[in-house]
Phi, psi and omega in degrees: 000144172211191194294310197332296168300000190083351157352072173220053182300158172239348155201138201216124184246133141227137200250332161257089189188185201309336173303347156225016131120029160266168131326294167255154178254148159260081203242161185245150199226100153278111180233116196292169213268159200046015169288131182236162189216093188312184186296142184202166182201117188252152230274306213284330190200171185264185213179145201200090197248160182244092179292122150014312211243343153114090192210088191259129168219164200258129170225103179317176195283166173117288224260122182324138198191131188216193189203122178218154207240091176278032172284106173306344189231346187227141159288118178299142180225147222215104163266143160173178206204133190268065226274080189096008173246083184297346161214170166307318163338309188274344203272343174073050195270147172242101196284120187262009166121175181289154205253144195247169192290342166310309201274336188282326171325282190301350168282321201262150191248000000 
């Protein structure tokens, strides 16, 4: 994956996934302060990240979704699985565009 595609992982593991013979991927995730991983959506599988600091969300297959770490100082960290999905590859990801000051408004408290 790369920024083109909305990419902007600042370091991405999957320690579990077809490379070793699973189905599903696990992966851990770093996203560094002001990093967004733009609108996205996988076509293939349901998707299930745990944020670090205790934020869990579920996003079914299908449904548009990004992750921007509006923080200034601290980094985001991420667990989550890739649910019937042995790679990114596999995930069927569809990059839907930049994520705008509407979608965070609307995200945010």
């Amino acid at each position: 994956m790369n920024a083109a595609d909305g990419w902007s992982i600042t370091d991405f593991r999957i320690p579990i996934g077809r490379h070793n013979g699973s189905p599903t991927a696990l992966f851990w995730a770093k996203f560094m302060p002001g990093a967004v991983h733009k609108k996205h959506r996988h076509e293939n599988c349901e998707e299930i990240y745990y944020v670090i600091r205790g934020h869990v969300h579920y996003i079914p297959k299908g449904v548009e979704h990004f992750l921007y770490n509006l923080s200034k100082t601290e980094p985001l960290k991420a667990i989550g699985i890739y649910i019937g999905s042995g790679s990114v590859e596999k995930t069927g990801y569809v990059y839907m565009g930049d994520v705008t000051e509407a979608d965070i408004k609307a995200r945010t408290v």
